[in-house]
LOPA-32137 format. One record per residue: residue in one letter; x, y, z of N, C-alpha, C, O in turn. Coordinates in nm, 2 decimals. Each point is the difference from the previous one (the first is absolute). Last residue first. Layout:
<recs>
{residuo = a | n_px = X | n_py = Y | n_pz = Z | ca_px = X | ca_py = Y | ca_pz = Z | c_px = X | c_py = Y | c_pz = Z | o_px = X | o_py = Y | o_pz = Z};
...
</recs>
This chain:
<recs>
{residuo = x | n_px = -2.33 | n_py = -0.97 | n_pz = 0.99 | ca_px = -0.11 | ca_py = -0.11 | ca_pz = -0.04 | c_px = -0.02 | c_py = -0.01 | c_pz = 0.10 | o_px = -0.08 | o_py = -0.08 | o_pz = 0.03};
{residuo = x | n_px = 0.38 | n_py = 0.40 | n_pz = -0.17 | ca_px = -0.14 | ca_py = 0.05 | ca_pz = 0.03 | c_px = -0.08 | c_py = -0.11 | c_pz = 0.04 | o_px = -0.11 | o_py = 0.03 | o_pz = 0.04};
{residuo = x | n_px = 0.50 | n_py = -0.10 | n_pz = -0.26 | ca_px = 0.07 | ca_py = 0.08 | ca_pz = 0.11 | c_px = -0.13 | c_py = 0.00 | c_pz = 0.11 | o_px = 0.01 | o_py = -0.03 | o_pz = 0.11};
{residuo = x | n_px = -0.01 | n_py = -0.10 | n_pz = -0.57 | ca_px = -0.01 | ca_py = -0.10 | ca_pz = 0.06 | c_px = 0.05 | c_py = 0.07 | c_pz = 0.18 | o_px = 0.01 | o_py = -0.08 | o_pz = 0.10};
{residuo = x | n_px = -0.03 | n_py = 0.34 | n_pz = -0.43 | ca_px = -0.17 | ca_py = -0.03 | ca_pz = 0.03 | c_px = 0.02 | c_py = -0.10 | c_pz = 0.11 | o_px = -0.07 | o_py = -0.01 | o_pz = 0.10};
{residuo = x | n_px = 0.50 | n_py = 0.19 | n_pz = -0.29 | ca_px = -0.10 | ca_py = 0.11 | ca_pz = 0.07 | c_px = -0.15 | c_py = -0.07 | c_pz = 0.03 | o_px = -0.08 | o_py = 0.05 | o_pz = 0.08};
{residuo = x | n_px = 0.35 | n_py = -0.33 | n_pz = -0.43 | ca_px = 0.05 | ca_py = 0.01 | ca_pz = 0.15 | c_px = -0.08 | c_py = 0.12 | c_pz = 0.11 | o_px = -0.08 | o_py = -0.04 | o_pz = 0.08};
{residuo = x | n_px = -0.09 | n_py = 0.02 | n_pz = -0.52 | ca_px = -0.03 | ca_py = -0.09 | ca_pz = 0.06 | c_px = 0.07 | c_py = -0.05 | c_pz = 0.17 | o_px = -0.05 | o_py = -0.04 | o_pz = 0.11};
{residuo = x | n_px = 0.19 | n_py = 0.38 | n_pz = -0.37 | ca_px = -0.18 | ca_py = 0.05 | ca_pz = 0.05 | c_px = -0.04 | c_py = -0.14 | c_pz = 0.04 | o_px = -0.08 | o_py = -0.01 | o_pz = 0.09};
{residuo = x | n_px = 0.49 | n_py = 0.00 | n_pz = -0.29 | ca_px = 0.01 | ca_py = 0.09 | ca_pz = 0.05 | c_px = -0.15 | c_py = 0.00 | c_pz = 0.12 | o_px = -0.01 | o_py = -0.03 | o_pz = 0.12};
{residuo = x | n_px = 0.08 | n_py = -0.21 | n_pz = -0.53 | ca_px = 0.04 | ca_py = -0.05 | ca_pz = 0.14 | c_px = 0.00 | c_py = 0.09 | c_pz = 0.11 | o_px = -0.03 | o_py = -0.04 | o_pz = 0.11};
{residuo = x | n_px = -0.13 | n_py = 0.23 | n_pz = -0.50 | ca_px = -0.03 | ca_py = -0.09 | ca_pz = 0.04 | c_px = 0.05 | c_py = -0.10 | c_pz = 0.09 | o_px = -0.08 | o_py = -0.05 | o_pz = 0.07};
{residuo = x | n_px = 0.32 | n_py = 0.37 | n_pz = -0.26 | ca_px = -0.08 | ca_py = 0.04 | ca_pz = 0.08 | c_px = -0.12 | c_py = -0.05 | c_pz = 0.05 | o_px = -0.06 | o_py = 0.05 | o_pz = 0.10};
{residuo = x | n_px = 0.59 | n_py = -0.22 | n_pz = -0.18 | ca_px = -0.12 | ca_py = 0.04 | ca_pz = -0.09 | c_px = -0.12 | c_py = 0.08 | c_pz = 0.12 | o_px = 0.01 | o_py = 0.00 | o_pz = 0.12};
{residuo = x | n_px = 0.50 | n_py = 0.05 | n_pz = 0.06 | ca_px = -0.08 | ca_py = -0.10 | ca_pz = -0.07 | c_px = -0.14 | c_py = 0.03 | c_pz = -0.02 | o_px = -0.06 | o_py = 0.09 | o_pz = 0.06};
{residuo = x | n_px = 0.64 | n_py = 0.15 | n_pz = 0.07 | ca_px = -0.16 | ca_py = -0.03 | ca_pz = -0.06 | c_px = -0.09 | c_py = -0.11 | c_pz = -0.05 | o_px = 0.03 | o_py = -0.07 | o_pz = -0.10};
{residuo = x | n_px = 0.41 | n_py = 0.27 | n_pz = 0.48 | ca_px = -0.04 | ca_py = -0.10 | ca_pz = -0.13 | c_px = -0.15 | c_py = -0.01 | c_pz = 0.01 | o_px = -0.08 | o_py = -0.03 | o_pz = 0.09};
{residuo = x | n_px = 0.47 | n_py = 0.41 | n_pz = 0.10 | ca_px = -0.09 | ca_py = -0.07 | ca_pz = 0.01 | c_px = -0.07 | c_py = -0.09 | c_pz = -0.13 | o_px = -0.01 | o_py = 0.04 | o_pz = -0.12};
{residuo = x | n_px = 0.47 | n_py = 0.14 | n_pz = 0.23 | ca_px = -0.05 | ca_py = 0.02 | ca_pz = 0.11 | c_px = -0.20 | c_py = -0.09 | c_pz = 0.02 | o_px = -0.04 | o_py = -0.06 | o_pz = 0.10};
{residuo = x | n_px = 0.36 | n_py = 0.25 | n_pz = -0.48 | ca_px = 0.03 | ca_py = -0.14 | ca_pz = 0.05 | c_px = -0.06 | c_py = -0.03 | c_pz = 0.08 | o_px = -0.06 | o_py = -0.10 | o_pz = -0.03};
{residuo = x | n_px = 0.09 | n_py = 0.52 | n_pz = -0.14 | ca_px = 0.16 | ca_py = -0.04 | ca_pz = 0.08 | c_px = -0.03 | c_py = -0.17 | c_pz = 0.04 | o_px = 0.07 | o_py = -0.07 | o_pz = 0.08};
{residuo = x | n_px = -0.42 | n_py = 0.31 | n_pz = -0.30 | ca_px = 0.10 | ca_py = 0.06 | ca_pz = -0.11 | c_px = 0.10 | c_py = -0.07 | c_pz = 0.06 | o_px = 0.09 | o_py = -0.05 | o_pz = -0.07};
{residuo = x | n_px = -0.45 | n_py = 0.03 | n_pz = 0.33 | ca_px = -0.03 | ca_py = -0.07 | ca_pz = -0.12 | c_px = 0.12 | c_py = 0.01 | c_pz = -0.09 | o_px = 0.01 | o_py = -0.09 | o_pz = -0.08};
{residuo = x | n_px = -0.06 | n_py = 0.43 | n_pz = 0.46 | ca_px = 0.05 | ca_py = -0.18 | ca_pz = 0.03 | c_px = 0.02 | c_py = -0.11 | c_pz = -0.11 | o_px = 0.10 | o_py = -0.07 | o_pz = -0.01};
{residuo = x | n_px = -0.24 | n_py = 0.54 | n_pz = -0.09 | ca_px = 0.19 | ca_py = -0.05 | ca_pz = 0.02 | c_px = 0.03 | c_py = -0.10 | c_pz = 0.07 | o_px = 0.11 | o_py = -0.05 | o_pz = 0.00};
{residuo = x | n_px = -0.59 | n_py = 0.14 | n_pz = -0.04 | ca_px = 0.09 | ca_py = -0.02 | ca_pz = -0.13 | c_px = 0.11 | c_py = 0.01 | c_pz = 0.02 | o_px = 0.06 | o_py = -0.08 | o_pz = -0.06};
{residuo = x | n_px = -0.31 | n_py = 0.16 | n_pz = 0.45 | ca_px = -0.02 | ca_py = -0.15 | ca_pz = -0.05 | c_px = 0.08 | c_py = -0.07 | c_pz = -0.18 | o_px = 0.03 | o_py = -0.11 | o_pz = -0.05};
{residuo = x | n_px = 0.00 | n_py = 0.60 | n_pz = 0.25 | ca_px = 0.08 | ca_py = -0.14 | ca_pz = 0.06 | c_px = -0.01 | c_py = -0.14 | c_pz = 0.00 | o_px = 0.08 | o_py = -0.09 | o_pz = 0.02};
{residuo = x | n_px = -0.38 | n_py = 0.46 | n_pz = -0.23 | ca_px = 0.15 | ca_py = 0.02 | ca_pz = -0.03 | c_px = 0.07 | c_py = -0.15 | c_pz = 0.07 | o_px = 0.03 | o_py = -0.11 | o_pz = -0.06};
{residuo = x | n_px = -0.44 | n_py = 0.12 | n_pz = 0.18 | ca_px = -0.01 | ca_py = -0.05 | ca_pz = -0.12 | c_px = 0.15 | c_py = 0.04 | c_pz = -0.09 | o_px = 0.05 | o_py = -0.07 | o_pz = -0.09};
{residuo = x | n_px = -0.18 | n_py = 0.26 | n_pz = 0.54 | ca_px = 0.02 | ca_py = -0.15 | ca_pz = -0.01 | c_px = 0.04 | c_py = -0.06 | c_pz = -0.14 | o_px = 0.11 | o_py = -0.06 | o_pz = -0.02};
{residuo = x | n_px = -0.17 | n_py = 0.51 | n_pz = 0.06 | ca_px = 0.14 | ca_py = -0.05 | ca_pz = 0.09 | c_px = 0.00 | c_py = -0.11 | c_pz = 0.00 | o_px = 0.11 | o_py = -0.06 | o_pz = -0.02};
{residuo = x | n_px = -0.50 | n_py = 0.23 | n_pz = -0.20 | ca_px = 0.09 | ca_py = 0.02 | ca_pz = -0.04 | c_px = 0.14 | c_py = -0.05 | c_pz = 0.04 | o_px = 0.08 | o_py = -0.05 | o_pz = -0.07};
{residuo = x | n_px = -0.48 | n_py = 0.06 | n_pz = 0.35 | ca_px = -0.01 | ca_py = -0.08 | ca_pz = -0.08 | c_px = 0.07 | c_py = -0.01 | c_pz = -0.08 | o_px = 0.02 | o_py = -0.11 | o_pz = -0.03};
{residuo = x | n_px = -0.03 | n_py = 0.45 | n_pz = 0.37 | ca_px = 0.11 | ca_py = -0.12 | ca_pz = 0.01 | c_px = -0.04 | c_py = -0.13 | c_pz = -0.08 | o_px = 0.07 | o_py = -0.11 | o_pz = 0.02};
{residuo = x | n_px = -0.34 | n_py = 0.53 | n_pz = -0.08 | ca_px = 0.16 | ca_py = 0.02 | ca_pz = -0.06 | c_px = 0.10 | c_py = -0.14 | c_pz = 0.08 | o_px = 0.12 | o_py = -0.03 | o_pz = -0.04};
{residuo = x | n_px = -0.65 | n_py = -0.04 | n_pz = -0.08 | ca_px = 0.08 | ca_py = 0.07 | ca_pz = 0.08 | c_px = 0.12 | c_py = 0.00 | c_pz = -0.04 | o_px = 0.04 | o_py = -0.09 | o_pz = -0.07};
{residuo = x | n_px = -0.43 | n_py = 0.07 | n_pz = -0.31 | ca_px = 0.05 | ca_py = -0.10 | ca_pz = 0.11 | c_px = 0.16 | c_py = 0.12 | c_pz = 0.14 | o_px = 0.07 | o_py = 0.10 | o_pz = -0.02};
{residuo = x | n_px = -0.58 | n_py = 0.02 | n_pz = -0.26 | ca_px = 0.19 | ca_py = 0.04 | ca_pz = 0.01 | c_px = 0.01 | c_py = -0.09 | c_pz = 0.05 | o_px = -0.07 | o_py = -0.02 | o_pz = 0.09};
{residuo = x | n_px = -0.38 | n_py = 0.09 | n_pz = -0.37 | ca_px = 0.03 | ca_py = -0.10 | ca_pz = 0.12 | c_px = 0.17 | c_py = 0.05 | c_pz = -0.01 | o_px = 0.07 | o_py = -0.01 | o_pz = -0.10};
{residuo = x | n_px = -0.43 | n_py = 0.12 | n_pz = -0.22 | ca_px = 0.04 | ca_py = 0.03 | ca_pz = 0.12 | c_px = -0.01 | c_py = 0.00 | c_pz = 0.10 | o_px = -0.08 | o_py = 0.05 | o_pz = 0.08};
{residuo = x | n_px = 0.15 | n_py = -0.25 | n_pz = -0.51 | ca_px = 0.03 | ca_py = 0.13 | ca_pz = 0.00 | c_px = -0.05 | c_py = 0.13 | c_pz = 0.13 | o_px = 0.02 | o_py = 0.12 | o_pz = 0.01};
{residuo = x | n_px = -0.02 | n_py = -0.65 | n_pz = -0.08 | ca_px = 0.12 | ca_py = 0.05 | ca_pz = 0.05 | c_px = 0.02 | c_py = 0.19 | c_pz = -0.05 | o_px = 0.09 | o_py = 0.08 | o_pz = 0.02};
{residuo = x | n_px = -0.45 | n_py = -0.44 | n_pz = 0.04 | ca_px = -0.01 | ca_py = 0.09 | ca_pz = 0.02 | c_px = 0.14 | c_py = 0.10 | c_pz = 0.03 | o_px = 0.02 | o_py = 0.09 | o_pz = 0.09};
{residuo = x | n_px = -0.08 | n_py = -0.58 | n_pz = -0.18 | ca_px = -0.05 | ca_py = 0.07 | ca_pz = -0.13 | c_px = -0.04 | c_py = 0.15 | c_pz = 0.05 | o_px = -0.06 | o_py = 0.06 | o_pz = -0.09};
{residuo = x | n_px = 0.24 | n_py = -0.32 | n_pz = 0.43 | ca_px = 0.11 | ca_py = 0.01 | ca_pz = -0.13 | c_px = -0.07 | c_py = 0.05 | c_pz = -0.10 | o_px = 0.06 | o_py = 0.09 | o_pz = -0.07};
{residuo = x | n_px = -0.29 | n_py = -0.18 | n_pz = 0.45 | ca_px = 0.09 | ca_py = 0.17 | ca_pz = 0.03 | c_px = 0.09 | c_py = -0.05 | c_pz = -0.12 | o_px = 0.07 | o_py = 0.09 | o_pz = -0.04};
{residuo = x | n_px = -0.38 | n_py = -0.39 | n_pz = -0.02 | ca_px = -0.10 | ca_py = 0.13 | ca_pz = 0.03 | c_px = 0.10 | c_py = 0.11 | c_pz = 0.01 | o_px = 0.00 | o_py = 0.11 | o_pz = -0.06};
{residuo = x | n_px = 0.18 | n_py = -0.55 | n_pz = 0.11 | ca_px = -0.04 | ca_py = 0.02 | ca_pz = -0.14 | c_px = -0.08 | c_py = 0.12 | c_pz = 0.01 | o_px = 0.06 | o_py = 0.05 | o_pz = -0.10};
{residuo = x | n_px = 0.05 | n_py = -0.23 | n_pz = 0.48 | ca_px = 0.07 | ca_py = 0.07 | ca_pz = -0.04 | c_px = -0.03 | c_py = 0.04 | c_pz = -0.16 | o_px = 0.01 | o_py = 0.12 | o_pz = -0.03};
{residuo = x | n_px = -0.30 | n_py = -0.32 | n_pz = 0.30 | ca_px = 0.03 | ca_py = 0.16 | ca_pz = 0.04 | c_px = 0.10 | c_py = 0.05 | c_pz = -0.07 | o_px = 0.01 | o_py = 0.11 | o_pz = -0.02};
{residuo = x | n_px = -0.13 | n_py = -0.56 | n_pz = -0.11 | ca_px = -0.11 | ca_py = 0.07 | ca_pz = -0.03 | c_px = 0.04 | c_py = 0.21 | c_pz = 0.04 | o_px = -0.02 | o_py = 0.11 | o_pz = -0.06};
{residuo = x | n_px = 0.29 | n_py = -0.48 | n_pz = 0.26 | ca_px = -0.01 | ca_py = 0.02 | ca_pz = -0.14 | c_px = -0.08 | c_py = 0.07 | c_pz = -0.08 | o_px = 0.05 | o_py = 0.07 | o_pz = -0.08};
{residuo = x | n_px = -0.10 | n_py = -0.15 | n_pz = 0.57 | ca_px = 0.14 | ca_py = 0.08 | ca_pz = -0.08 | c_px = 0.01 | c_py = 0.01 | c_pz = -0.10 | o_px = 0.02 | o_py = 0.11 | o_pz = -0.04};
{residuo = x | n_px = -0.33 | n_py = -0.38 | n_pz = 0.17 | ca_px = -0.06 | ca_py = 0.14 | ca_pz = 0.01 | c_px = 0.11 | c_py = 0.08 | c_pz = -0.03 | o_px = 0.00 | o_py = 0.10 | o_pz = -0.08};
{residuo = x | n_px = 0.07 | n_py = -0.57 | n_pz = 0.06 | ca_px = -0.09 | ca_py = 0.03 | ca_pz = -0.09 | c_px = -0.01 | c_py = 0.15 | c_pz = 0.01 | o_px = 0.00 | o_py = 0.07 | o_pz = -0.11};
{residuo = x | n_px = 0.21 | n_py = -0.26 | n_pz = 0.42 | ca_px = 0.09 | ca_py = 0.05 | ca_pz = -0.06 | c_px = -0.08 | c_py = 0.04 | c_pz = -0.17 | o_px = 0.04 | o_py = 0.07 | o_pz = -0.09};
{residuo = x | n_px = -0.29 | n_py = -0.19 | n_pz = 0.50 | ca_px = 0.06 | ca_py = 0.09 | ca_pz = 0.05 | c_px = 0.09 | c_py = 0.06 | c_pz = -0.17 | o_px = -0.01 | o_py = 0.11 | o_pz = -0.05};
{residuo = x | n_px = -0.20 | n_py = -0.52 | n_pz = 0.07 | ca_px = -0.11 | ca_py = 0.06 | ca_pz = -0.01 | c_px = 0.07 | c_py = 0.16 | c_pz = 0.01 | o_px = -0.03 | o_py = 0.08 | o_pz = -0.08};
{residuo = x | n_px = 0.30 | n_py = -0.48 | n_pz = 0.18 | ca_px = -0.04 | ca_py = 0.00 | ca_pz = -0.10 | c_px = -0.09 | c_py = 0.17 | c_pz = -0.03 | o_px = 0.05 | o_py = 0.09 | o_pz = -0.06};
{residuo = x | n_px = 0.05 | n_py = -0.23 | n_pz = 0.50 | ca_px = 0.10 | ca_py = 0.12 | ca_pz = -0.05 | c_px = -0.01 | c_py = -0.03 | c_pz = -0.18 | o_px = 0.04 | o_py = 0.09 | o_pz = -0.06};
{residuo = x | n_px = -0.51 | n_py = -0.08 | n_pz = 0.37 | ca_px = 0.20 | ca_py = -0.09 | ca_pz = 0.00 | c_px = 0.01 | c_py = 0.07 | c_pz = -0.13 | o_px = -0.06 | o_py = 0.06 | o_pz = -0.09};
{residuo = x | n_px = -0.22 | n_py = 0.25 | n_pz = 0.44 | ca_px = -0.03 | ca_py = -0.06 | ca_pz = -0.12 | c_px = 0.14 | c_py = -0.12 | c_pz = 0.00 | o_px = 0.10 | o_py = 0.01 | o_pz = 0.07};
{residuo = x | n_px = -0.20 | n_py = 0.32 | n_pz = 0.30 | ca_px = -0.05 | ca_py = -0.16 | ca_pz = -0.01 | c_px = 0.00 | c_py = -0.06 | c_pz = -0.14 | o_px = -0.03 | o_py = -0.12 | o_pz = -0.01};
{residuo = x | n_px = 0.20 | n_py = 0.59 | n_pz = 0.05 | ca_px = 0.06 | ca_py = -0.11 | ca_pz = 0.03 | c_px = -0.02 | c_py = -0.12 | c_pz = 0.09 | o_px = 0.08 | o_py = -0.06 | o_pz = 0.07};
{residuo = x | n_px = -0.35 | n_py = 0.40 | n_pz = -0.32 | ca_px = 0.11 | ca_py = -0.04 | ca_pz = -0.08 | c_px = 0.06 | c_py = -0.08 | c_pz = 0.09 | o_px = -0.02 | o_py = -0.11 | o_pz = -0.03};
{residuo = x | n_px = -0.31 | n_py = 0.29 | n_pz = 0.27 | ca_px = -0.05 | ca_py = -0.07 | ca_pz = -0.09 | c_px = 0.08 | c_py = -0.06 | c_pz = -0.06 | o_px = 0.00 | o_py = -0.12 | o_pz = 0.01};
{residuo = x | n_px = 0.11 | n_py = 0.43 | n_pz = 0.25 | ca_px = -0.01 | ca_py = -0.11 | ca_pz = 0.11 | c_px = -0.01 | c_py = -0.11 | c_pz = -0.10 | o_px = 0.06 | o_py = -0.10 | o_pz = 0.01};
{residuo = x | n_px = -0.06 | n_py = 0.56 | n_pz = -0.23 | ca_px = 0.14 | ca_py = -0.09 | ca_pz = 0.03 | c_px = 0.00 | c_py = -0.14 | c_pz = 0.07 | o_px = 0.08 | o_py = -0.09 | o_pz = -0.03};
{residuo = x | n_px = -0.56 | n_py = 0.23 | n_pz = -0.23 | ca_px = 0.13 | ca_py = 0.12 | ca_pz = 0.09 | c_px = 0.10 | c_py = -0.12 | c_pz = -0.04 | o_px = 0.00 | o_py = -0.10 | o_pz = -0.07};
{residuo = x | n_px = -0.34 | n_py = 0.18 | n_pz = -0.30 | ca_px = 0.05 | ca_py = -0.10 | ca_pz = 0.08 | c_px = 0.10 | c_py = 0.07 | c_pz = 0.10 | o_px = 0.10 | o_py = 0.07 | o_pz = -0.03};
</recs>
C-alpha cells in the first residue's frame, strides 16, 4: 500500500494500522533503539508527573478520547 493510499484511508481505519505497526516495533524491541531524545522526554515527563504537573487518566478513556479526536 503506498503513502497516497494510506492517507485516503478514515482516520478509524488509519489508527487500526498504528496499532498493529506498533505492536510489531514493540514486540521487536530487541532490535529496535528508540532515539536518545526519547529518554529526555520520558525523564521529563516523569519529573512532571512527580511535581504535580501532570494528571493521569485510565487508558481506556484515554484511547477513546484520541479516537474521538480522529472521527
Amino acid at each position: 500500500m503506498s503513502i497516497a493510499e494510506l492517507r485516503k484511508l478514515p482516520a478509524e481505519e488509519k489508527l487500526k494500522i498504528l496499532e498493529v505497526l506498533w505492536g510489531d516495533l514493540a514486540g521487536d524491541g530487541d532490535t529496535f533503539e528508540s532515539p536518545a531524545w526519547h529518554e529526555t522526554e520520558l525523564r521529563k515527563t516523569e519529573a512532571d508527573f512527580q511535581a504535580g504537573k501532570i494528571e493521569t487518566i485510565d487508558w481506556e478513556d484515554a484511547k477513546k478520547q484520541l479516537r474521538s479526536q480522529f472521527e
